[in-house]
C-alpha positions in Angstrom: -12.5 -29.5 1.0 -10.0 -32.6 1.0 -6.9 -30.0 1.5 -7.6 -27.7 -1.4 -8.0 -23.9 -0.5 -11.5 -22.4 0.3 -12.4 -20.0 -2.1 -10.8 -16.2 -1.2 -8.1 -18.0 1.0 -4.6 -17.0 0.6 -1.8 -19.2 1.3 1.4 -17.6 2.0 5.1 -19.4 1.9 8.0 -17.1 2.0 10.1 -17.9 -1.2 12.9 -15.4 -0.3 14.5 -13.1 2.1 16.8 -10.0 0.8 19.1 -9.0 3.3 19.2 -5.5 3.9 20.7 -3.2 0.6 20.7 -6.8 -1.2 18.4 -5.9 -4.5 17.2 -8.3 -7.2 15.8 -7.4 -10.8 11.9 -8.3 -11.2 9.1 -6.2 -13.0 6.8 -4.5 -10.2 3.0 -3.8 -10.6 0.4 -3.2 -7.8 -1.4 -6.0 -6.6 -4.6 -7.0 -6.6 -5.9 -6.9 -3.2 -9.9 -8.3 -1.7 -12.4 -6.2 -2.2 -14.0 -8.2 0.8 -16.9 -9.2 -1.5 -15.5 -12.4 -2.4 -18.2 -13.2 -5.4 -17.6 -9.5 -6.5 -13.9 -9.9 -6.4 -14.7 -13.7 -9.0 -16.9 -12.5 -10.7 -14.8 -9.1 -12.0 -11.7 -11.1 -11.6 -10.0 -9.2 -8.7 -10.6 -6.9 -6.1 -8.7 -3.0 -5.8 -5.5 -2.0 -6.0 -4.7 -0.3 -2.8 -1.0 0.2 -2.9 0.1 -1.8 0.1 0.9 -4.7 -1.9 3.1 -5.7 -4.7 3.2 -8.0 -6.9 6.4 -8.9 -8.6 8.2 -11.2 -11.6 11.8 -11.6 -10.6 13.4 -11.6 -14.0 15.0 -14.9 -15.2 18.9 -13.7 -15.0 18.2 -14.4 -11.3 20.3 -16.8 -10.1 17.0 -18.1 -8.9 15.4 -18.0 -12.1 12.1 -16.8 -13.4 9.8 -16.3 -9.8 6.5 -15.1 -9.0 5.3 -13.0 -5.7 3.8 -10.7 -3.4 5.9 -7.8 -1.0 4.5 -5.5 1.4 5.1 -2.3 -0.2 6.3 -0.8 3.0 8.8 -3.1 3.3 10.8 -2.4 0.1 12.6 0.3 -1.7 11.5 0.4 -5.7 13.6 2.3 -7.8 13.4 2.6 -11.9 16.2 1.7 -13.6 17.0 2.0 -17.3 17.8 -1.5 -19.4 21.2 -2.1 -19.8 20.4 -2.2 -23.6 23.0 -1.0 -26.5 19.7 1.1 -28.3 18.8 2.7 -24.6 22.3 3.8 -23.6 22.4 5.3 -27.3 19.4 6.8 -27.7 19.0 7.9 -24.5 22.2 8.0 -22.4 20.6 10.2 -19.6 17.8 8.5 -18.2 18.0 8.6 -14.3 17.4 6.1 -12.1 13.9 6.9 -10.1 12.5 6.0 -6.6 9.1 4.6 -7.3 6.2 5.2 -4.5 3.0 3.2 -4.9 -0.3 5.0 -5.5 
């Protein structure tokens, strides 16, 4: 295939490493993971969402700037925090900060 990547392939390059307690601002969904039916997984335009992977948007106030990725679920702490918006910490000055556990 001349160096491109064979269809269902995934290529993985580490594009950062926290160090432990280090934490970084990103938006966190679950990710898409194969199905194992490879057409099925085209054709639908994904696989299932098991849980054991994240994907993630590290917000552009990074000092890294705006990034894309995957994490191991197991390998990371996700908690919820409130914006640090004017209309948020006026309208609703109590919201807690949440540990969020993958389904």
């Amino acid at each position: 295939m001349g160096g491109a990547l064979a269809f269902g392939e995934t290529r993985r390059e580490v594009l950062r490493t926290l160090a432990r307690g280090e934490t970084l601002k990103a938006h966190v969904s679950l990710a898409t993971e194969s199905s194992g039916d490879t057409a099925k997984d085209a054709f639908y335009g994904g696989g299932v969402k098991t849980g054991r992977v994240l994907s993630l948007m590290i917000l552009a106030d990074d000092p890294k700037g705006m990034q894309f990725g995957k994490v191991v679920a197991s390998e990371v702490r996700v908690t919820c925090k409130p914006r640090e918006a004017d209309l948020i910490k006026e309208y609703f000055p109590n919201l807690p900060v949440i540990e969020w556990e993958p389904e």
